[in-house]
N, C-alpha and C positions, 0 to 999 in steps of 0.2 A: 570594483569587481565586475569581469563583465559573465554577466549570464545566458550560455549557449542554450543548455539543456536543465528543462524542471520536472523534477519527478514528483507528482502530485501519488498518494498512497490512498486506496478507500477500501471500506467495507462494508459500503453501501449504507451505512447507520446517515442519518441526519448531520452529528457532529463531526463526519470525515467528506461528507460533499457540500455542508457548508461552505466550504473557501475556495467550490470552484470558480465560480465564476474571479474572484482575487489573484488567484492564482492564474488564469487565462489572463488576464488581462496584465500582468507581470510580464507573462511569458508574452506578447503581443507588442507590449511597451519596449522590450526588451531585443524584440525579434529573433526570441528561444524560441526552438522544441519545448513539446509540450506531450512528458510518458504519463499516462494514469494506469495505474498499477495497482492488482488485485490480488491477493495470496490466497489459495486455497489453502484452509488446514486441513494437511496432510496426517495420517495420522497412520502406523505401521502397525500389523498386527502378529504376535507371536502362531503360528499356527497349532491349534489344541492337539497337545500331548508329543509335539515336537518341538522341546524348549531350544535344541540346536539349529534350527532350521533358521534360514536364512529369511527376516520380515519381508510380509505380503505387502503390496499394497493395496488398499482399499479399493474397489470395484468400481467405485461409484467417479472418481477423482477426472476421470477423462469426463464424465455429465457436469459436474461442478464447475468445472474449468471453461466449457463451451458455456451454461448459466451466467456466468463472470462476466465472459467475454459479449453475452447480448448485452448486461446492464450497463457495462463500459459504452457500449455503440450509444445507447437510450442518450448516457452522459456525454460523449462526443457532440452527442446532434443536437445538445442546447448551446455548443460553444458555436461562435464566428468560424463559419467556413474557411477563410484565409488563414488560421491560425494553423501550426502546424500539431495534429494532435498522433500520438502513438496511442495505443491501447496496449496490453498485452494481463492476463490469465495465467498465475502460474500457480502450481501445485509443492508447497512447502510444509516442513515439521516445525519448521521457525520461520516466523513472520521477520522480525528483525535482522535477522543472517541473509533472508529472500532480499529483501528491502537494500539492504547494506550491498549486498551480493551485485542485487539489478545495478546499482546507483553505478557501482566498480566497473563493473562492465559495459557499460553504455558510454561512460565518459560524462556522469549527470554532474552537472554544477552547481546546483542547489536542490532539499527535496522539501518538499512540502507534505504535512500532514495535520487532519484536526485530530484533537484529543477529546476523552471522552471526560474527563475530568472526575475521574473515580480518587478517591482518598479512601485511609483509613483503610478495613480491614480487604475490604473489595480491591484496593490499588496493592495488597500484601500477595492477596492470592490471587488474583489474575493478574497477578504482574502489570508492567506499563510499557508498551508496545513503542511509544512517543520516545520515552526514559532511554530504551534501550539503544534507539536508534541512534539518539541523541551521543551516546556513549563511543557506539561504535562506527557511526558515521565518519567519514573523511574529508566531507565537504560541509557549509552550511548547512542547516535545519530550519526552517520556517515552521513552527509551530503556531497553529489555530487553538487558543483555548474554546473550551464549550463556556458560552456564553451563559452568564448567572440571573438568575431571576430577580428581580425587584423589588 
């Protein structure tokens, strides 16, 4: 399988930029691109006492998004300069449709993501971001489990 383009996913937690640097150096072995990709949750709002009304979006989403995009630069500038890095900040209601969406339209060949490794009733209601993508992805998934204690 040759690997042009890797879409690394974070959200800035500990267990989703653990595998940078593994993931850089995939992409480097490989001589991929290298997208790190951020979702803003998106989130629309009814506006009060106009149940017909067409959803707002949140005010704040374009501050978020620019937010996003400095923590991406901080992560860019621990990776090898020669490496080829994209960043990019986007503004989503679903994380895995954003994820699954970017991969479709970039032309990514493999993506890359850590998991937080929630079970039980916490992985019932907040769902699993990893799961989904996994599901609906069209290429590879490289999944980073959260490492276990001893």
């Amino acid at each position: 399988m040759k690997i042009s383009h890797i879409l690394m996913t974070t959200d800035f937690s500990p267990e989703s930029t653990k595998p940078l640097e593994e993931v850089a150096a995939l992409a480097k072995a490989q001589g991929a691109r290298l997208s790190l990709l951020h979702v803003v949750h998106e989130l629309y709002a009814v506006p009060h006492g106009a149940p017909l009304a067409p959803p707002v979006q949140p005010i704040d989403s374009k501050r978020r998004v620019e937010e996003a995009t400095a923590q991406l630069k901080e992560l860019r500038d621990q990776l090898s300069p020669d490496l080829d890095v994209e960043i990019v900040a986007i503004a989503a209601a679903s994380f895995p449709e954003a994820i699954v969406g970017f991969a479709e339209e970039k032309n990514v060949s493999l993506i890359a993501l850590g998991t937080h490794g929630r079970t039980g009733l916490k992985h019932l209601a907040l769902g699993s971001v990893a799961e989904a993508v996994l599901r609906q992805s069209p290429v590879p998934v490289l999944c980073f489990p959260l490492k276990r204690k001893e």
